[in-house]
C-alpha positions, 0 to 999 in steps of 0.5 A: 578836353578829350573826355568833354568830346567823348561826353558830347558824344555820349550826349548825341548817342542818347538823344538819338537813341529817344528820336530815331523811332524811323519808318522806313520805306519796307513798313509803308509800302503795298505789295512788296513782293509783287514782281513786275510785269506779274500778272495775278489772275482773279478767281475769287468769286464771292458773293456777299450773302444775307445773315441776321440783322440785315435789311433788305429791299424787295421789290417784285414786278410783272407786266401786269402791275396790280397783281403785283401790289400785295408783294410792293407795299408803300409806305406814304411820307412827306417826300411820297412814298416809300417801298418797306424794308425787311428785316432778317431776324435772328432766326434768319427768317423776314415775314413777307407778304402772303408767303409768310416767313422766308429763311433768307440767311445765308444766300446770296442776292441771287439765291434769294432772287431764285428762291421768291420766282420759285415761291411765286411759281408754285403758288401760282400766284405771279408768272414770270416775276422779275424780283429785285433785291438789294441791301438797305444796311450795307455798311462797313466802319473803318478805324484806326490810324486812317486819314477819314475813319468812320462808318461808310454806305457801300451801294453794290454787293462786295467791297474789297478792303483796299476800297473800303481803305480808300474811301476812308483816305488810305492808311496814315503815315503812322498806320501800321500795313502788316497787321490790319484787322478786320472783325466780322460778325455773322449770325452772333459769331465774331471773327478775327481775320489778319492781314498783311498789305504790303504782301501780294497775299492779300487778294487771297485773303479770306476777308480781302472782299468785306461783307456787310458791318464789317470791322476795319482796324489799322492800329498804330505803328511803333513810330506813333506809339512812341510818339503818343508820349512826345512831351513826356519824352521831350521832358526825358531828353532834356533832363537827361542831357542836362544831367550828362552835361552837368555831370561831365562839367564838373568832371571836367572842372576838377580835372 
């Protein structure tokens, strides 16, 4: 009988061992090492800035309007009209009405804005423009073990990553917070940035403001690995403990 106990427990012991795959509290919470009371002070001053494959909207005005017309062209819909779009191609270039190609990759909204006045300026053409820019594709795709992933509009210039995480619902029980990717192309290089949510460092990351088509991935934690195979596990478990409990009823029977 004292055998048949041991046996038992070598039973629990192993469907344990195939259940236990925990998450604890430290892998599910943000910024653990942030004290309280801790103030940490925001000198990050990023600007998103423009590069190949972006779309634009420009649009210029004076007090004098008609002048202005040449630079607004309006593309008439059923809905009524529509200013065009420009298109950064890969040269980092967009072709502008009377000035021709502009290079606008890797300015700011701001420098790009600077740099039409400046162009209006010295043909003489506009005096005291007021140019208007802003992103038509500003998008970033979140993935992953996330509540709602997908690919999201963002109407300002910058978004952080803890943004982006909230609008796709915030990570799932199962998403692991230690190891987010975020993929980031400009001007045909890829890159590959880490990082940590459950430590404070996250707001100096280099990618904690996400700039336009960014890439976020959450993968899976060890937890939902394990348990993508739940039937296949299940089956394991129930075929082990049958084999110790047969094995251990026989042993007992003929003892």
């Amino acid at each position: 009988m004292i055998r048949l106990f041991k046996t038992n427990q070598l039973v629990v012991f192993f469907i344990a061992l195939f259940l236990t795959s925990c998450t604890t509290k430290k892998d599910v919470v943000y910024f653990q090492n942030a004290k309280s009371f801790e103030t940490i002070v925001d000198t990050d001053t990023f600007k998103a800035k423009l590069k190949t494959g972006d779309v634009i909207s420009i649009y210029v005005s004076t007090l004098d309007q008609t002048v202005t017309q040449p630079y607004n062209i309006v593309i008439q819909s059923g809905n009524g009209g529509q200013l065009i779009d420009y298109l950064i191609d890969s040269e980092g270039n967009i072709d502008y009405p009377v000035l021709g190609k502009i290079k606008l990759a890797g300015l700011t909204i701001e420098d790009a804005k600077e740099l039409f006045k400046k162009k209006f300026s010295e043909g003489q053409l506009l005096k005291d423009p007021v140019v208007m820019i802003r992103f038509v594709n500003f998008r970033i795709t979140v993935a992953g073990e996330v509540a709602s992933p997908g690919v999201y509009p963002v109407s300002g210039e910058r978004i952080s990553i803890l943004e982006a995480l909230g609008m796709a619902g915030d990570l799932t029980i199962k998403g692991r917070r230690d190891n987010v990717l975020v993929v980031r192309d400009f001007n045909g290089a890829k890159t590959y940035t880490r990082i940590d949510l459950t430590s404070k460092e996250v707001f100096n990351s280099p990618v904690y403001y996400l700039t336009q088509n960014d890439y976020v991935y959450v993968e899976p934690n060890n937890s939902s690995i394990s348990n993508a195979s739940g039937d296949s596990r299940v089956s394991t478990i129930i075929t082990i403990t049958s084999f110790i409990l047969t094995t251990a009823l026989i042993f007992v029977t003929r003892n």
